[in-house]
C-alpha positions as CSV (number, residue, x, y, z in Angstrom):
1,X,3.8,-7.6,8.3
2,X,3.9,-5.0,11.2
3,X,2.4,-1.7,10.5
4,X,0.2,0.8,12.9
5,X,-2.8,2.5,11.4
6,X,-3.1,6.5,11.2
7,X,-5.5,8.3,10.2
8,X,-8.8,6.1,11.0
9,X,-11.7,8.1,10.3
10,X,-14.9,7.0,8.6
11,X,-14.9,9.1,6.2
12,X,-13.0,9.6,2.4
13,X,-9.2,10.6,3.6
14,X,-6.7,8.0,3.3
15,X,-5.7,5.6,5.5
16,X,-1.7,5.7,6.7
17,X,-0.1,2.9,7.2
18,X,2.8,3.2,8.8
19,X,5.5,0.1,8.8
20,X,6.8,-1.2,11.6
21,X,7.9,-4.2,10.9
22,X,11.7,-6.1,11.2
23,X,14.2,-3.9,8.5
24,X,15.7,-6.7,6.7
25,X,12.4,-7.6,5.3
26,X,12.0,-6.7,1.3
27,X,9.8,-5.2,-1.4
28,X,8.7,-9.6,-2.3
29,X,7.5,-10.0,1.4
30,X,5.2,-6.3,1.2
31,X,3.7,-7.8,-2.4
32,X,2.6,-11.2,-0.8
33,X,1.1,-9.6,2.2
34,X,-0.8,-6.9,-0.1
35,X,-1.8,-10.1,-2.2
36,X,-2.9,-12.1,1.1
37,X,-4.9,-9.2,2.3
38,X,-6.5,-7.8,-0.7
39,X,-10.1,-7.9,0.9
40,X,-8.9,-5.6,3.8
41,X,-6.9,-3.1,1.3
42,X,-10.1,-3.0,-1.2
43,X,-12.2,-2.3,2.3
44,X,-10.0,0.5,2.8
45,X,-9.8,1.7,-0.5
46,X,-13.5,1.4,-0.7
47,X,-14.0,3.5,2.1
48,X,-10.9,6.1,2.4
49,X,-10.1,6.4,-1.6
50,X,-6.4,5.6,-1.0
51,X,-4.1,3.8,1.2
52,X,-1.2,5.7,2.2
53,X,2.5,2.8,3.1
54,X,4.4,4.7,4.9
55,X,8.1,3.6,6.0
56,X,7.2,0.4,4.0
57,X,10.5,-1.5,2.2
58,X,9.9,0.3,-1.1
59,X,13.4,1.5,-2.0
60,X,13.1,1.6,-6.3
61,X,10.0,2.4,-8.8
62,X,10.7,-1.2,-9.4
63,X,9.7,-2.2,-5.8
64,X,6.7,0.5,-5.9
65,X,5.4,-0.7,-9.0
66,X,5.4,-4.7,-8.0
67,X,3.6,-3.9,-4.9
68,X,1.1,-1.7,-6.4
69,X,0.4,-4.9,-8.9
70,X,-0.7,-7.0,-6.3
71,X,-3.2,-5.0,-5.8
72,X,-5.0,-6.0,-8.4
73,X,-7.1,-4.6,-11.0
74,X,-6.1,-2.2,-13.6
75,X,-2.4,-0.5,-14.6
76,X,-3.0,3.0,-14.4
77,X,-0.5,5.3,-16.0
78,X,0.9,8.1,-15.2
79,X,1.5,10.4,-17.8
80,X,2.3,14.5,-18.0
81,X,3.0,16.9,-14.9
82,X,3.5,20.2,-13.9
């Protein structure tokens, strides 16, 4: 997966990463790298609170929601609004 990193300060903001990667890749190929990465992304979210994919092959809730499982850890709903 190609991405570039924004916003790299040492401190609780979240990290940006922006995609840079070939367009004909998919929402299965962002899940597997999230999965084969997950001690960098709970580094991150460790330290920054939040990881930010930015330009990233998400193009349905679907596609948000599969990568967000791989993750790991707990499903957290959101519920209400403004």
């Amino acid at each position: 997966m190609q991405y570039t990193i924004g916003n790299i300060k040492e401190d609780d903001t979240p990290i940006i990463l922006n995609y840079t990667g070939d367009a004909t890749q998919d929402a299965s190929h962002v899940s597997s790298w999230v999965k084969s990465n997950q001690h960098q992304f709970t580094n991150w979210l460790t330290t920054h609170g939040a990881v930010l994919l930015r330009g990233f092959p998400l193009n349905t809730p679907s596609d948000f929601a599969n990568v967000v499982k791989s993750f790991g850890g707990d499903e957290i709903l959101y519920k209400g609004g403004i």
